[in-house]
C-alpha positions as CSV (number, residue, x, y, z in Angstrom):
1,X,0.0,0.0,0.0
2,X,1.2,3.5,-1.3
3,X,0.2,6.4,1.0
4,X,0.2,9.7,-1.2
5,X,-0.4,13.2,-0.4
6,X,-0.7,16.2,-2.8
7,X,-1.5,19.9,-2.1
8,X,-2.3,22.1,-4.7
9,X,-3.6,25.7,-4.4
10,X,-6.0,27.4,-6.7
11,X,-5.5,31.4,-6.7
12,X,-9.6,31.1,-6.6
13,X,-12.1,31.0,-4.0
14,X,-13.5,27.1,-2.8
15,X,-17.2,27.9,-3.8
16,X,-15.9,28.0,-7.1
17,X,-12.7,25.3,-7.4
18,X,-15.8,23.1,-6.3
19,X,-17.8,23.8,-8.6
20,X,-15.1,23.0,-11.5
21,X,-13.3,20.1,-10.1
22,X,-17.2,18.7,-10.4
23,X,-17.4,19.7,-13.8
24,X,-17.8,16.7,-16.5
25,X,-15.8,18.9,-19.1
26,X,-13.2,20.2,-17.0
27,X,-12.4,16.7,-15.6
28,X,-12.4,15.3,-19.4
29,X,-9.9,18.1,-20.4
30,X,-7.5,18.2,-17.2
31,X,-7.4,14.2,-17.3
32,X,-3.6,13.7,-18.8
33,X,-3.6,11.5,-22.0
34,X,-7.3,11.6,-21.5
35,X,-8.5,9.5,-24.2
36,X,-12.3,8.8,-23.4
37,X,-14.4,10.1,-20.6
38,X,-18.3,9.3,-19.5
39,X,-20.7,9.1,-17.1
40,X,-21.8,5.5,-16.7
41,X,-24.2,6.9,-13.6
42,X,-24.6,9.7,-11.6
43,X,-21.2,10.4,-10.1
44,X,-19.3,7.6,-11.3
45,X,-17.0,8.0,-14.7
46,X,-15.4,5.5,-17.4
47,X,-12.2,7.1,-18.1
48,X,-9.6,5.9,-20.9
49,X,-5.8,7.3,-20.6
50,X,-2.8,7.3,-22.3
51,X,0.3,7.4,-19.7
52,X,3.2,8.0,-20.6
53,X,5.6,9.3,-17.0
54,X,8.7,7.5,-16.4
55,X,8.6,3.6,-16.4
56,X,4.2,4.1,-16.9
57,X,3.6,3.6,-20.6
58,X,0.3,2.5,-21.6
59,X,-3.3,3.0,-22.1
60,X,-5.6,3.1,-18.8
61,X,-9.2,2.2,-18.4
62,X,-10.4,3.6,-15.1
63,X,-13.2,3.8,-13.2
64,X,-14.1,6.9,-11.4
65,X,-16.5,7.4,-8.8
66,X,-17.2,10.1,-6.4
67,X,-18.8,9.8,-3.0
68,X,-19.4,11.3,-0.1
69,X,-19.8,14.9,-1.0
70,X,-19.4,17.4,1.6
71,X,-20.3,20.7,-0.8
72,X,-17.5,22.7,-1.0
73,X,-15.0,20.9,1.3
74,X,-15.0,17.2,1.3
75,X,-15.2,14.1,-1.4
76,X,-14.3,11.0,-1.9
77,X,-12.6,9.4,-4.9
78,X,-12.7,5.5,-5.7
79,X,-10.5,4.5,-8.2
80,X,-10.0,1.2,-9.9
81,X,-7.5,1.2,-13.0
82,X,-6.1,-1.9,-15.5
83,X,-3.6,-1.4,-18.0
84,X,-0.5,-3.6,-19.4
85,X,1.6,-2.3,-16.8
86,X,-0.6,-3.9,-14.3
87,X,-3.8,-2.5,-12.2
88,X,-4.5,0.7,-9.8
89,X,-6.9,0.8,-7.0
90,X,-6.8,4.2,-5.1
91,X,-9.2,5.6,-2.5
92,X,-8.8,9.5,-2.8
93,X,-9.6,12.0,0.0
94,X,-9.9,15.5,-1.4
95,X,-10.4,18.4,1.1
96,X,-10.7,22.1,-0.1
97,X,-9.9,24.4,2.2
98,X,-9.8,28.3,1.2
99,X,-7.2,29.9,2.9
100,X,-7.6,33.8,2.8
101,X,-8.3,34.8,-1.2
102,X,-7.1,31.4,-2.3
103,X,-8.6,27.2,-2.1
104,X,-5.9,24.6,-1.4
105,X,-7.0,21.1,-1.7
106,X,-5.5,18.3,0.0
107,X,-5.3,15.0,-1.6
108,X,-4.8,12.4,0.6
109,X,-4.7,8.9,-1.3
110,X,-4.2,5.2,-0.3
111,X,-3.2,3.1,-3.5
112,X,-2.4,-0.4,-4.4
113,X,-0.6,-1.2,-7.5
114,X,-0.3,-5.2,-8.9
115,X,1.9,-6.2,-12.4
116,X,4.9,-4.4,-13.7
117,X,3.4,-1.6,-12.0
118,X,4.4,-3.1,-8.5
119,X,7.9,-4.1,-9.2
120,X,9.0,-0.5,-10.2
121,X,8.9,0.5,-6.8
122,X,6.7,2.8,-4.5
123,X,9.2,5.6,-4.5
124,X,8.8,5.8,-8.1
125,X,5.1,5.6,-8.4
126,X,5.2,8.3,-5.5
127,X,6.9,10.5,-7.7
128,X,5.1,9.3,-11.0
129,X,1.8,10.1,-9.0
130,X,2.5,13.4,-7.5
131,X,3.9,14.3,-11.2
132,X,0.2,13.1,-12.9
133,X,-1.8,14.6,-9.9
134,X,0.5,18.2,-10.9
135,X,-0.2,17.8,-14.1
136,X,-3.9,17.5,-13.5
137,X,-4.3,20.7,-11.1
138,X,-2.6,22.7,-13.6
139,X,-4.8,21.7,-16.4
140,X,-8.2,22.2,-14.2
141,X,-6.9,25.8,-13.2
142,X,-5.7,26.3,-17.0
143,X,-10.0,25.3,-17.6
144,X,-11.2,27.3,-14.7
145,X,-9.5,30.6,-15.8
146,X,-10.3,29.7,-19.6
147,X,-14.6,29.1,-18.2
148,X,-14.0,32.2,-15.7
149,X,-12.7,34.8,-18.6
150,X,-15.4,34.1,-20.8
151,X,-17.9,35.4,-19.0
């Protein structure tokens, strides 16, 4: 078992990172190598992904769900993941906080990795995790400011 934590802040207010980071298109666009993404039923998605970080090369189909929504502060991701390189299943806290002008979530995640996946080595998924989960911040705050300037 991996134990990951991530903090990224968002130069927004939480009211609003909520309402984003819940957004079907946002998540489809900020997803890296995001190849297919759908709602299979209310709050659960069927993601594809093309990966391709260090020793993770491969397409991903992933199961998404979120649960236990706390409106704007708390939920839950459940995540269950099969490629070549092996399989994923994560379980995802996510809190937002705002702090002053700006949100800062927390992502607190437990994962278990099986196949080739396993053997590279948890300080190397670690880092290969933190690097996706960067990746996808940036690419919701690139879609929040994108949404929020249109107006």
């Amino acid at each position: 078992m991996l134990k990951i934590e991530y903090i990224y802040t968002f130069d927004l207010p939480r009211d609003v990172v909520w309402r984003y980071i819940q957004d079907q298109q946002v998540l489809r666009s900020a997803l890296p190598g995001c190849q297919s993404f759908e709602e299979i039923s209310p709050g659960t998605y069927l993601a594809e992904m093309g990966l391709n970080v260090g020793p993770i090369k491969g397409l991903f189909t992933s199961e998404v769900q979120q649960t236990d929504q706390k409106p704007p502060s708390f939920y839950r991701l459940i995540i269950k993941g099969k490629g070549k390189p092996g399989e994923v299943e994560a379980t995802a806290d996510m809190f937002i906080e705002e702090v002053r002008d700006v949100s800062q979530v927390t992502c607190v995640a437990d994962v278990e990795v099986t196949g080739i996946l396993a053997s590279v080595g948890q300080r190397v998924m670690g880092g290969v995790a933190k690097i996706i989960l960067g990746q996808f911040f940036k690419a919701v705050e690139k879609e929040m400011k994108k949404e929020i300037n249109q107006v």
